[in-house]
C-alpha positions in Angstrom: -34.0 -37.8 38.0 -35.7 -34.9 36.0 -36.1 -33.0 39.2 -32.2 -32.5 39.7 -31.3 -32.2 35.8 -33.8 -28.9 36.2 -32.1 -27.3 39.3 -29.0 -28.4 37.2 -29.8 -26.5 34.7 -31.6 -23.8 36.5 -28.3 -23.3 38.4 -26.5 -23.2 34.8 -28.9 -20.4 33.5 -29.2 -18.1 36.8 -24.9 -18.4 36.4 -25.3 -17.3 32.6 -27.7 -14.3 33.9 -24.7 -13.1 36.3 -21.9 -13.4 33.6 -24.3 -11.1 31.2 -25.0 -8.8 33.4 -21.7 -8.5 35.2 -20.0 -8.6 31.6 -22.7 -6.0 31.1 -21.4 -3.3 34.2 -18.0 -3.2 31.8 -19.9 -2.8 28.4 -21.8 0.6 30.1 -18.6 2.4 30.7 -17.7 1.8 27.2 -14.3 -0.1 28.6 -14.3 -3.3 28.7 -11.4 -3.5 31.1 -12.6 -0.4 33.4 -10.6 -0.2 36.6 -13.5 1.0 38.7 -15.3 -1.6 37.8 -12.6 -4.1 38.2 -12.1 -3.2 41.1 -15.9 -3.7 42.4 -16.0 -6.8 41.3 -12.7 -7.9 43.0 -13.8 -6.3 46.3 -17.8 -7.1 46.7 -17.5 -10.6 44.4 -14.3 -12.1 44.3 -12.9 -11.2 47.4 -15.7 -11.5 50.1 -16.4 -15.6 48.9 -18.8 -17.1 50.7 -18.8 -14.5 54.0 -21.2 -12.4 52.5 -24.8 -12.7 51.2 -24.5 -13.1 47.9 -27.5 -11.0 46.9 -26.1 -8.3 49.3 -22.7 -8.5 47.1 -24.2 -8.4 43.5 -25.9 -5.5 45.0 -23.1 -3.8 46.4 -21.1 -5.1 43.0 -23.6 -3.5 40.7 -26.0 -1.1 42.8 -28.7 -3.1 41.9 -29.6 -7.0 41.6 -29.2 -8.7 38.3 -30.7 -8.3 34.8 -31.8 -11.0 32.4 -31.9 -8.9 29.5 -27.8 -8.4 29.0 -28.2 -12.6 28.9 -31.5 -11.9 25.8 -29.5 -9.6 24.1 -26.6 -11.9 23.9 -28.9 -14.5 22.7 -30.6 -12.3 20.4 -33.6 -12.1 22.0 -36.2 -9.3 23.5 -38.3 -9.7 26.6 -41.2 -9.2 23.9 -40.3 -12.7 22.2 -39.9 -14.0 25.2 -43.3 -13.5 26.7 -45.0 -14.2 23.0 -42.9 -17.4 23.3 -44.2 -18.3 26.7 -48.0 -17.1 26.6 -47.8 -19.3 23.2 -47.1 -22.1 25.8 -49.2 -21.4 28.1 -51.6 -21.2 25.5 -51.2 -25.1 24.3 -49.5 -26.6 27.4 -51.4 -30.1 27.8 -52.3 -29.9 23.7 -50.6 -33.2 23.3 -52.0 -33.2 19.8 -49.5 -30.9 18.8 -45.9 -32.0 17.5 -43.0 -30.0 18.1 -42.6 -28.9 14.2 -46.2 -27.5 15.1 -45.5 -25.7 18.3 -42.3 -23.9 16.8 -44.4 -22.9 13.6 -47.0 -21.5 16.3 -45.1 -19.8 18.6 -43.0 -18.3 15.6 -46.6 -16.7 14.5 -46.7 -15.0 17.9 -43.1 -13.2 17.0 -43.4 -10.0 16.1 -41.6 -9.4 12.9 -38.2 -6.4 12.9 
């Protein structure tokens, strides 16, 4: 059903928003194979499973909860062409006039240019 494709894929995301930002943690020291942090991810992620919150680890992991913009930048996104993207949706959601060549073209026109 279309119900559990989205928590599917919702679940899916929400894992690609942890990688990013966990990857992220590494990136910051400017070592990608830091110890330190190696080592706080073994001991707050990897090693305390399922006995632990898992909020309360990422926090513990990270000193803070998660980011979605290490995911954006990998994509090549911003937060600002995100929410021109989605109030561009907002915008025409229930439009069914519109074809998807159309909505692209609009929601492209709400992009700032770099």
């Amino acid at each position: 059903s279309g119900d559990s494709y989205a928590a599917g894929y919702y679940s899916y995301l929400w894992s690609e928003v942890l990688d990013a930002d966990a990857f992220n943690a590494f990136e910051e020291t400017g070592d990608v194979f830091d110890p330190a942090v190696a080592k706080r991810l073994r001991d707050n992620i990897y090693a305390a499973g399922g006995a632990r919150d898992p909020a309360e680890a990422y926090n513990a992991f990270r000193g803070r909860m998660p980011s979605v913009d290490p995911l954006l930048r990998k994509r090549g996104l911003s937060k600002q062409v995100v929410r021109t993207v989605v109030e561009a949706t907002r915008a025409h959601v229930g439009s069914r006039d519109m074809t998807l060549a159309q909505w692209v073209e609009l929601a492209l026109s709400k992009v700032p240019s770099s």
